[in-house]
N, CA, C and O atoms as CSV, one atom per row, in Angstrom:
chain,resi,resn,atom,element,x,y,z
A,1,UNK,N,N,-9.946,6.727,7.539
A,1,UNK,CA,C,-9.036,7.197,6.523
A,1,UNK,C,C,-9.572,8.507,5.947
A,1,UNK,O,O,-10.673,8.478,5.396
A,2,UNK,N,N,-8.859,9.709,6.028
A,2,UNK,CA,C,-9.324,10.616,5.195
A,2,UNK,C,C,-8.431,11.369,4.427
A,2,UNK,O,O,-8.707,12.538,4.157
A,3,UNK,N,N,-7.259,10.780,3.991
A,3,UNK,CA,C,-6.452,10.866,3.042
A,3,UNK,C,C,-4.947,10.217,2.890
A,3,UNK,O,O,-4.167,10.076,3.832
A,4,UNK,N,N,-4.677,9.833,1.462
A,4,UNK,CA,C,-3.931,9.343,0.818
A,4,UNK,C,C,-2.908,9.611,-0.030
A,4,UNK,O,O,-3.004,10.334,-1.021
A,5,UNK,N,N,-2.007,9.091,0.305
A,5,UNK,CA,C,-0.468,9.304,-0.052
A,5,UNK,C,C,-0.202,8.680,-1.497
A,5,UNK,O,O,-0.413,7.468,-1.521
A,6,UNK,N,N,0.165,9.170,-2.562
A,6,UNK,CA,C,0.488,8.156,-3.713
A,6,UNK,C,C,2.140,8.491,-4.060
A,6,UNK,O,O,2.529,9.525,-4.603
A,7,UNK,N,N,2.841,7.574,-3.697
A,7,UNK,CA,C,4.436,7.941,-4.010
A,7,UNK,C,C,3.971,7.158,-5.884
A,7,UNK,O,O,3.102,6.318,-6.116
A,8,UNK,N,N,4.881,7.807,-6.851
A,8,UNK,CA,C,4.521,7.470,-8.305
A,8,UNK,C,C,6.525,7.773,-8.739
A,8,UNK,O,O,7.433,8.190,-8.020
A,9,UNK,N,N,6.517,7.432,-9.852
A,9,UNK,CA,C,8.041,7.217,-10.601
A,9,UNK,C,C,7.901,8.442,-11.386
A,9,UNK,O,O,7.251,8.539,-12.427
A,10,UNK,N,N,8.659,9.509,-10.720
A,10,UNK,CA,C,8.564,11.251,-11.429
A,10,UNK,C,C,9.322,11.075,-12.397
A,10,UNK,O,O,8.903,11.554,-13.451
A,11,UNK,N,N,10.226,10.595,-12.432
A,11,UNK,CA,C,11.117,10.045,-13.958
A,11,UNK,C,C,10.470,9.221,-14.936
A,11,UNK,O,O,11.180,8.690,-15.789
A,12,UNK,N,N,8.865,8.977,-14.945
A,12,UNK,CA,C,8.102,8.494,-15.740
A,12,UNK,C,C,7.096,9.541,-16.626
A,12,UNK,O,O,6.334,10.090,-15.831
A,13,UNK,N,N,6.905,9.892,-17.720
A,13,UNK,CA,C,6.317,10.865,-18.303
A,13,UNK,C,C,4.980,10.409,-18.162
A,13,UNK,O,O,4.078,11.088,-17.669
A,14,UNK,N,N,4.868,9.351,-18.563
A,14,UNK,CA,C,3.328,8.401,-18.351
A,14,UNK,C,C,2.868,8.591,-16.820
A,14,UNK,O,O,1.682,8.890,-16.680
A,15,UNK,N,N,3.684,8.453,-15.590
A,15,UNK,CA,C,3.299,8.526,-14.303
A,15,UNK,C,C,2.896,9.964,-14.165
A,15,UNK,O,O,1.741,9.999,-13.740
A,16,UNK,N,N,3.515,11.470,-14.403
A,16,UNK,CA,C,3.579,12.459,-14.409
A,16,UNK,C,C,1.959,12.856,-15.057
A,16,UNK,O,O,1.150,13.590,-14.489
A,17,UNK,N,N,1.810,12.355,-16.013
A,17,UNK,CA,C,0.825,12.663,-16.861
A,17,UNK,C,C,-0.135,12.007,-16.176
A,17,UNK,O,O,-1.134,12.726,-16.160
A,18,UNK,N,N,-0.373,10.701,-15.436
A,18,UNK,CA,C,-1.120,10.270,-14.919
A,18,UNK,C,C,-1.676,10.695,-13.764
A,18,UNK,O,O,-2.840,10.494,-13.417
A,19,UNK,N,N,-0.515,11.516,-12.937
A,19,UNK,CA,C,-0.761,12.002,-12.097
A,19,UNK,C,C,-1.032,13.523,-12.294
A,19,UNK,O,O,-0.539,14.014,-11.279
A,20,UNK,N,N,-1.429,14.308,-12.871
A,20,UNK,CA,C,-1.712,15.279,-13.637
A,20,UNK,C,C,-3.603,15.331,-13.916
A,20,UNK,O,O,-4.404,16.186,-13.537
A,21,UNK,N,N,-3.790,14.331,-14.544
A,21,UNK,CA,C,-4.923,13.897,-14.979
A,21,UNK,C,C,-5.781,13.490,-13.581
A,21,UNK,O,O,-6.923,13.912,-13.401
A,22,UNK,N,N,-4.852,12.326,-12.295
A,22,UNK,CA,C,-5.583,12.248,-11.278
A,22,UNK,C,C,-6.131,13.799,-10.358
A,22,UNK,O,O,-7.116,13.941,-9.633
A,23,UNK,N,N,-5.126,14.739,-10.718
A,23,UNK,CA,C,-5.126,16.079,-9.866
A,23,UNK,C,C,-6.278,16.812,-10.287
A,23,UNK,O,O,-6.703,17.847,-9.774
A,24,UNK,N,N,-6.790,16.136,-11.354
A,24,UNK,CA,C,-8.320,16.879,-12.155
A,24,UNK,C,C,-9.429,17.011,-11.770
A,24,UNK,O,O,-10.221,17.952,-11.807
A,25,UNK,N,N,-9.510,15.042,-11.014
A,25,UNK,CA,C,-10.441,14.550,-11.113
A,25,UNK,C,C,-11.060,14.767,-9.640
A,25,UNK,O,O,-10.228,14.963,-8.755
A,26,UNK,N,N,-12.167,14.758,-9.338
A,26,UNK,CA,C,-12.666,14.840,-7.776
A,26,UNK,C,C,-12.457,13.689,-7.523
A,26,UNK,O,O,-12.371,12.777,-8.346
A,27,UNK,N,N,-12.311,13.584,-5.889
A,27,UNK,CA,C,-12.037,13.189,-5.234
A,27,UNK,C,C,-12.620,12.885,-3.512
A,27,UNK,O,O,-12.672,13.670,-2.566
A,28,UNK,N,N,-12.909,11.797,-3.576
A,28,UNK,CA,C,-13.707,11.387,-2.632
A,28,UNK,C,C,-12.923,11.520,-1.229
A,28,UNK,O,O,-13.147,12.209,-0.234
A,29,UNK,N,N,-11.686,10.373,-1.617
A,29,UNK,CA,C,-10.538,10.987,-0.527
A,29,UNK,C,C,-9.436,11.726,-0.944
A,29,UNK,O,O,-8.823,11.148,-1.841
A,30,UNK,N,N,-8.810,13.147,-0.508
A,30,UNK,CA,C,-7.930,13.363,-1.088
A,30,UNK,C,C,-6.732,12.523,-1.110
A,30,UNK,O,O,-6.193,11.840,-0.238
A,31,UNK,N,N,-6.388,12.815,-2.663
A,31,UNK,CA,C,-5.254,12.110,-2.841
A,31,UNK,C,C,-3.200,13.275,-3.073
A,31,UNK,O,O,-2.810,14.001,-3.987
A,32,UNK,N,N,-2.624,12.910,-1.947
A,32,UNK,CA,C,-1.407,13.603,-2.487
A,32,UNK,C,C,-0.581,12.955,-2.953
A,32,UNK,O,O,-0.160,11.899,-2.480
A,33,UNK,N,N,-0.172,13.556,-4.082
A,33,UNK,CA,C,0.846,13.181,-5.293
A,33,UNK,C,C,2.237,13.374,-4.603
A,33,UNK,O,O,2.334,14.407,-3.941
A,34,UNK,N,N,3.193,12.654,-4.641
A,34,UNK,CA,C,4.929,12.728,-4.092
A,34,UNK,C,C,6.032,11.519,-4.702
A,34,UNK,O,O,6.041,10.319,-4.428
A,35,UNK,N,N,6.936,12.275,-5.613
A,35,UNK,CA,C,7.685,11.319,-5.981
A,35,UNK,C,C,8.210,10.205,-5.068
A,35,UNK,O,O,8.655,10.337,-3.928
A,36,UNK,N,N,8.085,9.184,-5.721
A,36,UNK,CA,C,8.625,7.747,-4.682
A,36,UNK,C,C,9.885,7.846,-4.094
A,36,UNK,O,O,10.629,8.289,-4.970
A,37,UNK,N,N,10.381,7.700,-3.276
A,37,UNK,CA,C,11.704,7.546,-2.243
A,37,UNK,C,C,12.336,6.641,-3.255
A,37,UNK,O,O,11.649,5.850,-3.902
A,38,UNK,N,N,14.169,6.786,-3.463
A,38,UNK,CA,C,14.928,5.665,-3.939
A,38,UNK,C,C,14.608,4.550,-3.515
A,38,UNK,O,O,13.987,4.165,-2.524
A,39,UNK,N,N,15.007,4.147,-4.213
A,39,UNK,CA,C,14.722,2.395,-3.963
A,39,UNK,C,C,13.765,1.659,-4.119
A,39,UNK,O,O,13.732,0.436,-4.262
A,40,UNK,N,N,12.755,2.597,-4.086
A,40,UNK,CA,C,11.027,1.680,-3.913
A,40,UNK,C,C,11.237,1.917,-5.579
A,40,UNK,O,O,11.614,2.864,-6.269
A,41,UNK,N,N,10.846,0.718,-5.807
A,41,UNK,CA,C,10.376,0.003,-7.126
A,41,UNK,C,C,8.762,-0.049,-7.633
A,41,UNK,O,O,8.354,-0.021,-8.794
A,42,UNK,N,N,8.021,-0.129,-6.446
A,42,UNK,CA,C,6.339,-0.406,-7.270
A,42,UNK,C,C,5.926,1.235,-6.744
A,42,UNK,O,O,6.469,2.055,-6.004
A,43,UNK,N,N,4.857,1.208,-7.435
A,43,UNK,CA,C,3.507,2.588,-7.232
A,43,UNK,C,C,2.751,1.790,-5.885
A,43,UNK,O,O,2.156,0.725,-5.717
A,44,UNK,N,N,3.122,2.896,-5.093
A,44,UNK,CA,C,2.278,2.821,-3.377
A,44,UNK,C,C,1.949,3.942,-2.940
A,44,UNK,O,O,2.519,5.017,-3.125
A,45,UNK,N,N,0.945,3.702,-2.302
A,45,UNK,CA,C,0.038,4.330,-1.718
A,45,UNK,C,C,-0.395,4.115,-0.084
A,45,UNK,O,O,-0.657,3.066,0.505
A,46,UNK,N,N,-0.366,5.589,0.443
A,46,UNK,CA,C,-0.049,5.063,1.905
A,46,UNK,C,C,-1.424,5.913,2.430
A,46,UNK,O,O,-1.649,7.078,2.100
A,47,UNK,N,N,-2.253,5.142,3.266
A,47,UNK,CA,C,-3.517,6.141,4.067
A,47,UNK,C,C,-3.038,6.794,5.353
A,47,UNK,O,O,-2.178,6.155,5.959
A,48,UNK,N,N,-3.396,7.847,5.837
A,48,UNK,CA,C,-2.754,8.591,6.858
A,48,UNK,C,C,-3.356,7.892,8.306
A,48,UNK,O,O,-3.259,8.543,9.346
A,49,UNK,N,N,-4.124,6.225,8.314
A,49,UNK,CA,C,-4.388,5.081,8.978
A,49,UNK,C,C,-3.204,4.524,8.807
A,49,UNK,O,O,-2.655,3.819,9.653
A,50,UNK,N,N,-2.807,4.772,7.854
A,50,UNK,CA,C,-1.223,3.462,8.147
A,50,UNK,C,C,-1.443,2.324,7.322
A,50,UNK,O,O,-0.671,1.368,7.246
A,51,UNK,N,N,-2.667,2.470,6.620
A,51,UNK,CA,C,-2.832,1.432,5.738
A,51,UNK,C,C,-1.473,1.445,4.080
A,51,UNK,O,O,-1.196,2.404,3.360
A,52,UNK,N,N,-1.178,0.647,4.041
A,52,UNK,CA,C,-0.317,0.507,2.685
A,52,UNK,C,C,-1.072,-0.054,1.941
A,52,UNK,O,O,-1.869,-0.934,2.267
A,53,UNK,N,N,-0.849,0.536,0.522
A,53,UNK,CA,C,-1.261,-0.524,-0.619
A,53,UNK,C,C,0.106,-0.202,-1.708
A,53,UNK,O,O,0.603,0.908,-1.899
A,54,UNK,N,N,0.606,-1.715,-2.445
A,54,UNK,CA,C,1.148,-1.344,-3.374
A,54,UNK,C,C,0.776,-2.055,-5.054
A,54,UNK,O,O,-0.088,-2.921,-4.919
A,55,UNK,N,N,1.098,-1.935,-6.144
A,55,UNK,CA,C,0.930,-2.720,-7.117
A,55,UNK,C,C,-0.512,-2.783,-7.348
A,55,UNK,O,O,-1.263,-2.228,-6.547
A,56,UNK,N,N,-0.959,-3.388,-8.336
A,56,UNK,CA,C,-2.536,-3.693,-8.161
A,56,UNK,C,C,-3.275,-2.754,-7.443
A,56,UNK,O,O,-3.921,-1.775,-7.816
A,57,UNK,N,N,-2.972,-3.439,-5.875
A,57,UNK,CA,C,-4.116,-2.849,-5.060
A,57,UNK,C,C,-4.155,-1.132,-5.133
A,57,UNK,O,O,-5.010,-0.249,-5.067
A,58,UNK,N,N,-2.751,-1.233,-5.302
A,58,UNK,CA,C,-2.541,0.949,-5.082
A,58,UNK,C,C,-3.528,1.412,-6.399
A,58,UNK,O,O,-4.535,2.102,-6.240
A,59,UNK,N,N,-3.094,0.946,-7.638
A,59,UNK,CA,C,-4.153,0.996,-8.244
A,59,UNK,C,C,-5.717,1.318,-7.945
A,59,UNK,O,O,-6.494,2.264,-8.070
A,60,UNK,N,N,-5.723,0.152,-7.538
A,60,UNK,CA,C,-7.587,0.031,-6.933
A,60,UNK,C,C,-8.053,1.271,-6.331
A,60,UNK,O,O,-8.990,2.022,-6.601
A,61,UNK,N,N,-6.798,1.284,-5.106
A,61,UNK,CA,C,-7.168,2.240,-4.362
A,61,UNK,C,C,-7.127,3.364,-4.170
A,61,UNK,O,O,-7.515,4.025,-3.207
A,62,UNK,N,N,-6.374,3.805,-5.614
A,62,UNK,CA,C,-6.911,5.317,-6.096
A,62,UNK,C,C,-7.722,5.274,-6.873
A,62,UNK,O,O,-7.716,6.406,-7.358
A,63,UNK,N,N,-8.607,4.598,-7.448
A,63,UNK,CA,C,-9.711,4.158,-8.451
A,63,UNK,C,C,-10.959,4.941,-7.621
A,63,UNK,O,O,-11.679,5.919,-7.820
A,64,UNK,N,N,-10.729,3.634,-6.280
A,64,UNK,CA,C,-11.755,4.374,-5.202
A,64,UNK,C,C,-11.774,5.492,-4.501
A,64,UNK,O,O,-12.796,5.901,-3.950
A,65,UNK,N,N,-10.595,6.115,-4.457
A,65,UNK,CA,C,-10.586,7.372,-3.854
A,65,UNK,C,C,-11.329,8.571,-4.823
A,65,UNK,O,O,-11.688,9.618,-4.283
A,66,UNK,N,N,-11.489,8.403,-5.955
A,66,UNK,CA,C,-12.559,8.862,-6.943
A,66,UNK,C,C,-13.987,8.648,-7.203
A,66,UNK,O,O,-14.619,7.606,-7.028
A,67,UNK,N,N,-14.437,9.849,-7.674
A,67,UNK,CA,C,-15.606,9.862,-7.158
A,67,UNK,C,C,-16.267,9.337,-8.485
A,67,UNK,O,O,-17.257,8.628,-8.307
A,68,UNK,N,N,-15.934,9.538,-9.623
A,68,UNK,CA,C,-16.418,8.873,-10.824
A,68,UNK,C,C,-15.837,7.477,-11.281
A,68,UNK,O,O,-16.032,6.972,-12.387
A,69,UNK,N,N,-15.015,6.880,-10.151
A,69,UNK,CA,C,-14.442,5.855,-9.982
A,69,UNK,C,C,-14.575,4.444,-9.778
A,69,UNK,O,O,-14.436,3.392,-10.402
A,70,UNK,N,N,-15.044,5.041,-8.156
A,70,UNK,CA,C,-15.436,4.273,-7.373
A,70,UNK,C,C,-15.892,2.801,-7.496
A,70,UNK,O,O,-15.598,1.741,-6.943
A,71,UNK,N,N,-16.993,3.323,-8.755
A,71,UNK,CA,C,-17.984,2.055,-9.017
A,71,UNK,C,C,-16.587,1.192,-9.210
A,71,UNK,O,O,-16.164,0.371,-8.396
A,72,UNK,N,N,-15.959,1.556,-10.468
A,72,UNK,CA,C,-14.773,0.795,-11.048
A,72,UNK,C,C,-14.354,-0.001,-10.241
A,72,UNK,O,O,-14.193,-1.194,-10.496
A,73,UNK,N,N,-14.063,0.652,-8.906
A,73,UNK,CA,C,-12.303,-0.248,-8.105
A,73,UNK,C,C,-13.241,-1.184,-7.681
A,73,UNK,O,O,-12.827,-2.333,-7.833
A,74,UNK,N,N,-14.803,-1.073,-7.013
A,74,UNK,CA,C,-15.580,-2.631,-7.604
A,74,UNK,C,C,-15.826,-3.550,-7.599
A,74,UNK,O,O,-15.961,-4.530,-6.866
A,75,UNK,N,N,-15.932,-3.103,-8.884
A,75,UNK,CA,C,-16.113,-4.014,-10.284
A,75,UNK,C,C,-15.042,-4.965,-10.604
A,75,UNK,O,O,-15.151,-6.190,-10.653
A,76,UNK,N,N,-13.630,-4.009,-10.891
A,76,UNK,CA,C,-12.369,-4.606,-11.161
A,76,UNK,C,C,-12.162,-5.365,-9.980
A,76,UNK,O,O,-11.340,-6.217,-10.319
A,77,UNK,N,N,-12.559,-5.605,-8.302
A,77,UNK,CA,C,-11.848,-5.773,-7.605
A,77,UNK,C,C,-12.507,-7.473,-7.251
A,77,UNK,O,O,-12.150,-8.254,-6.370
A,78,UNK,N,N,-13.654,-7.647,-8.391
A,78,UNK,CA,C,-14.314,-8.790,-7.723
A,78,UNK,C,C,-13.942,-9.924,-8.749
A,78,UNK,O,O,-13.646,-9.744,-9.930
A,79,UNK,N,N,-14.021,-11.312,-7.978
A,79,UNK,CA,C,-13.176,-12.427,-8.315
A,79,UNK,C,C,-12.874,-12.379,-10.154
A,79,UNK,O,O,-11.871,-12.236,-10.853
A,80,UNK,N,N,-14.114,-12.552,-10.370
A,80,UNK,CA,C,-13.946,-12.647,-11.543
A,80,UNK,C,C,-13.130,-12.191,-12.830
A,80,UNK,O,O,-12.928,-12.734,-13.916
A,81,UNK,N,N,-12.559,-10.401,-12.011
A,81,UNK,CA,C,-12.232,-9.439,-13.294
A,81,UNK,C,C,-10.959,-8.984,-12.481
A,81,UNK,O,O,-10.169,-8.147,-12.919
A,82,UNK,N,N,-10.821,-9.643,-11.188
A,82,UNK,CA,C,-9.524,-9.218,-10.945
A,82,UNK,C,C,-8.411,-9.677,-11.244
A,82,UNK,O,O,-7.475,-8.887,-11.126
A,83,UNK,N,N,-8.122,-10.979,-11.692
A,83,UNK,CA,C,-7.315,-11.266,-12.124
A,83,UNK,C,C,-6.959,-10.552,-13.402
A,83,UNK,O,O,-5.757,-10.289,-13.436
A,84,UNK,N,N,-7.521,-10.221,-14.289
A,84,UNK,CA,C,-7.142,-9.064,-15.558
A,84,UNK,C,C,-7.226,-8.090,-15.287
A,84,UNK,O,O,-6.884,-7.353,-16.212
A,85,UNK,N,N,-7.601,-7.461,-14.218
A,85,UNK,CA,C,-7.050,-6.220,-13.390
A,85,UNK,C,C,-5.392,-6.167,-13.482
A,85,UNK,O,O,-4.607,-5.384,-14.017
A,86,UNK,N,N,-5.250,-7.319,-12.740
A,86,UNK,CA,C,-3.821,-7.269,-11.968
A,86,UNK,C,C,-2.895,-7.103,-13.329
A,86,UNK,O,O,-2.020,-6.268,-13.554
A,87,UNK,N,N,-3.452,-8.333,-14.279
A,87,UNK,CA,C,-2.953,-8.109,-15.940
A,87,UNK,C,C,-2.679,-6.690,-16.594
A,87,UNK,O,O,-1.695,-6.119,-17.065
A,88,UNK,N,N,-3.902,-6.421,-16.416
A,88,UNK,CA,C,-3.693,-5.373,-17.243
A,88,UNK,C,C,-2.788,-4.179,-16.629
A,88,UNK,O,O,-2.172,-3.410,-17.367
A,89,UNK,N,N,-2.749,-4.057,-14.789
A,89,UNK,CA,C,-2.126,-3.387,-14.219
A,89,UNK,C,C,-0.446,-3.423,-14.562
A,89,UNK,O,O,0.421,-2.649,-14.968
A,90,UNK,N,N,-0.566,-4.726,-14.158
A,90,UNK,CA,C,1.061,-4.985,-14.686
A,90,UNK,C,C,2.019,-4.784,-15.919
A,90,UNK,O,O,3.226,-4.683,-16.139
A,91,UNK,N,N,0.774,-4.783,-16.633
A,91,UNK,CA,C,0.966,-4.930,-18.386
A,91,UNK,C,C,1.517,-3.162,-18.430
A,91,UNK,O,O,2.673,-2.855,-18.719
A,92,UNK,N,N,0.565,-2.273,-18.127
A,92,UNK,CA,C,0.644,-0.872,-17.801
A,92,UNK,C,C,2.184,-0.586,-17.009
A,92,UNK,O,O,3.143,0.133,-17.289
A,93,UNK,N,N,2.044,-1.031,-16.484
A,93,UNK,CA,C,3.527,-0.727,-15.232
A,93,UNK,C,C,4.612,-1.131,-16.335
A,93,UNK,O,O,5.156,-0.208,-16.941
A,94,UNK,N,N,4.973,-2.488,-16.644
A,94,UNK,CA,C,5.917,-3.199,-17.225
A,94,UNK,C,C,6.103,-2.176,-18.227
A,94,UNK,O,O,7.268,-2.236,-18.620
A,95,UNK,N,N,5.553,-1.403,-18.719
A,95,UNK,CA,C,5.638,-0.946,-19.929
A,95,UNK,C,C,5.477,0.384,-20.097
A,95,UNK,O,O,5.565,0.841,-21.236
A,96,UNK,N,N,5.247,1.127,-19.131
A,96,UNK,CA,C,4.690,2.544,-18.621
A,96,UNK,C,C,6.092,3.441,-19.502
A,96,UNK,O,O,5.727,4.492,-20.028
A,97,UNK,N,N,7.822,3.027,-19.698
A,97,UNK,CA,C,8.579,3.563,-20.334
A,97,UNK,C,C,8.853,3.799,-21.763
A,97,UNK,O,O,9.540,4.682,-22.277
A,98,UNK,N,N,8.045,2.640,-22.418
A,98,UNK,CA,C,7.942,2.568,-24.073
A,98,UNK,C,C,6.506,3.619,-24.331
A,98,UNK,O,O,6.549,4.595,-25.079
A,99,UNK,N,N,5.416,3.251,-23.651
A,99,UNK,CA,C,4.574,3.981,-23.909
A,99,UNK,C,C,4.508,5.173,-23.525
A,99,UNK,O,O,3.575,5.806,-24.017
A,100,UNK,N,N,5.413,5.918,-22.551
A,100,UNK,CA,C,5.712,7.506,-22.381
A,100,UNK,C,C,5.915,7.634,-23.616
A,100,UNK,O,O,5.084,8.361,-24.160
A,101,UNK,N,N,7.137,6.973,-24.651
A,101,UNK,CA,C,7.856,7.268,-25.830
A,101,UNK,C,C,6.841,7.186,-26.908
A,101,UNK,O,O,7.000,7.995,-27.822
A,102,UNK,N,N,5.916,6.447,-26.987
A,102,UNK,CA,C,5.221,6.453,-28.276
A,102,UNK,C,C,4.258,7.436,-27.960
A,102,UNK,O,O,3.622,7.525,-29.010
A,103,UNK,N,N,3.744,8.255,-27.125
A,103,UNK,CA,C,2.542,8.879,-26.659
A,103,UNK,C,C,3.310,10.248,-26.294
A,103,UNK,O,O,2.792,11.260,-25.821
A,104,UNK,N,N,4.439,10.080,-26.568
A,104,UNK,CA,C,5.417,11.500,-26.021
A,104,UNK,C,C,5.091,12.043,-24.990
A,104,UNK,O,O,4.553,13.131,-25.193
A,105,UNK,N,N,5.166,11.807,-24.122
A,105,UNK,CA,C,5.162,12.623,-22.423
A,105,UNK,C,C,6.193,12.318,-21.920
A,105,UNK,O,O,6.732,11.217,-21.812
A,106,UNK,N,N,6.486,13.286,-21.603
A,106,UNK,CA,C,7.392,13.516,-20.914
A,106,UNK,C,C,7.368,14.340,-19.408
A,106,UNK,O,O,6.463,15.096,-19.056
A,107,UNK,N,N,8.826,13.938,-18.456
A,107,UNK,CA,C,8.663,14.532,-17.254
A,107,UNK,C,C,8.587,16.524,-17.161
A,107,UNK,O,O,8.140,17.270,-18.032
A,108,UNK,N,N,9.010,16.800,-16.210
A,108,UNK,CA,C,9.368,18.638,-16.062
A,108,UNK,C,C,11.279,18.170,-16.571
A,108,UNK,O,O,12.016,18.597,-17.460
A,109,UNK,N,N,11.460,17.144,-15.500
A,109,UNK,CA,C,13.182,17.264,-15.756
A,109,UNK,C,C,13.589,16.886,-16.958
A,109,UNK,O,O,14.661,17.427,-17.229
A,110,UNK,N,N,12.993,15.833,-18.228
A,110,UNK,CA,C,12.604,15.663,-19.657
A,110,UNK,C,C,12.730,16.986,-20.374
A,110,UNK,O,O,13.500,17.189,-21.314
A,111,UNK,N,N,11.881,17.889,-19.829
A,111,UNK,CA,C,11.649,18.975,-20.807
A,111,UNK,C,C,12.740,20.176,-20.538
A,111,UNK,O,O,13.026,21.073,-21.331
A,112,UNK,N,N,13.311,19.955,-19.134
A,112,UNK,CA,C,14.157,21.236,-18.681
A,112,UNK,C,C,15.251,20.986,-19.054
A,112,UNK,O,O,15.801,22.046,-19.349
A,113,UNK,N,N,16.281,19.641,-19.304
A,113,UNK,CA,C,16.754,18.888,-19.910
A,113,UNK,C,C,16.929,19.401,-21.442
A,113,UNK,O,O,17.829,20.154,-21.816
A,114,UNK,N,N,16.018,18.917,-22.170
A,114,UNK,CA,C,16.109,19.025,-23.322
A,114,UNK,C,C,16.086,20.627,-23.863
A,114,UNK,O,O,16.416,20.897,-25.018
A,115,UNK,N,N,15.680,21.602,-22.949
A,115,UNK,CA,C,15.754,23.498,-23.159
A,115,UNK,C,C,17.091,23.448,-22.506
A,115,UNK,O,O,17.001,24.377,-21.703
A,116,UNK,N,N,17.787,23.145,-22.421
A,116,UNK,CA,C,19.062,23.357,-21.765
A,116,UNK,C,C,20.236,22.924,-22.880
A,116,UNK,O,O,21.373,23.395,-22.904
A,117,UNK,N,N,19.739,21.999,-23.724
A,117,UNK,CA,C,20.437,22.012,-24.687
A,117,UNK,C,C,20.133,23.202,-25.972
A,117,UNK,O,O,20.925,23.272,-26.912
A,118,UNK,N,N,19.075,23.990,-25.909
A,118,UNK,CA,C,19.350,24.917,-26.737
A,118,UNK,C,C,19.962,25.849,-26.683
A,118,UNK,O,O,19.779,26.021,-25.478
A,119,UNK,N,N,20.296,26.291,-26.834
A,119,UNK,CA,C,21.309,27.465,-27.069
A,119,UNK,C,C,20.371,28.711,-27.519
A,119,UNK,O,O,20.229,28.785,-28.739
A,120,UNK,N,N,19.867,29.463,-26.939
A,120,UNK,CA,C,19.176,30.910,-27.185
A,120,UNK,C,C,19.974,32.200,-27.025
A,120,UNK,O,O,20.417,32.560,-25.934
A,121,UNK,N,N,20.157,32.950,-28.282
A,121,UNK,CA,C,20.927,33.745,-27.277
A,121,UNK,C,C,20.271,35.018,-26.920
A,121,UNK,O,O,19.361,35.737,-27.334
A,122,UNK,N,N,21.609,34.954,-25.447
A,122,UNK,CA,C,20.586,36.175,-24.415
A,122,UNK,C,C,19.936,35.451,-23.629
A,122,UNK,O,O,19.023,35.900,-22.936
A,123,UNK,N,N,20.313,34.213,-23.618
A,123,UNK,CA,C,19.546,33.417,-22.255
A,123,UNK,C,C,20.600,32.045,-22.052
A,123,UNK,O,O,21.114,31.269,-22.858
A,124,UNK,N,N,20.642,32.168,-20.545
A,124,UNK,CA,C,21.375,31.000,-19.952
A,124,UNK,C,C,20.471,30.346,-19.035
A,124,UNK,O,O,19.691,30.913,-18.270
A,125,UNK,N,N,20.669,28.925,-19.201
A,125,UNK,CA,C,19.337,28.121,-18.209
A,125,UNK,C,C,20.374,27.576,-17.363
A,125,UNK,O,O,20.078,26.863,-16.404
C-alpha cells in the first residue's frame, strides 16, 4: 500500500475542516482527500491495494496513515479501547451536523452561498 483514498461528506463543515487539518499533518502514507460519490452514506477509505475500509476502521486507518498518529490507531484498535473507539467514532459521525453548527464551520459551497446573498454593489457573483 502506498497510498490512500479518503472519500469524506463535502457538504459537512466539520468533514471539510477535518479534512483541512488532515492536509497539515505528515503523513506516513499519503492520504487523498475526494468528496464521497452519491449515495455512499459512511466515511471510506480506499488503498490503491484495493483494500477498503469504512466507518470505524476508515477512521483507524487514517489515524495510521499519520505519522504522529500512528501510535493512536494502536492503541484505539486493541480489544480493550476499541469498542469506545467505535463509540466515540459513531458518536462523532451521528452528530458531525449539529456540531459543524455550534463550532461554525462551514463548507466552500456554505460560504459561496451565503456571499451570494449579499448584494455589493459593483459586483455580481
Amino acid at each position: 500500500m502506498k497510498r490512500l483514498r479518503l472519500y469524506y461528506d463535502a457538504r459537512c463543515g466539520l468533514c471539510t475542516a477535518l479534512v483541512g487539518w488532515l492536509e497539515r499533518q505528515r503523513q506516513l502514507v499519503p492520504i487523498e482527500c475526494a468528496p464521497k460519490p452519491p449515495g455512499q452514506t459512511d466515511l471510506a477509505v480506499v488503498a490503491d491495494s484495493g483494500e477498503v475500509w469504512t466507518g470505524d476502521s476508515a477512521w483507524l486507518i487514517v489515524l495510521w496513515a499519520l505519522d504522529e498518529f500512528r501510535d493512536w490507531s494502536y492503541r484505539l484498535a486493541r480489544p480493550e479501547l476499541l469498542p469506545l473507539a467505535r463509540q466515540a467514532f459513531a458518536t462523532l459521525s451521528k452528530n458531525r451536523a449539529t456540531l459543524s453548527d455550534w463550532l461554525g464551520l462551514q463548507t466552500d459551497a456554505d460560504v459561496a452561498a451565503r456571499l451570494r446573498e449579499v448584494s455589493l454593489p459593483g459586483c455580481s457573483l
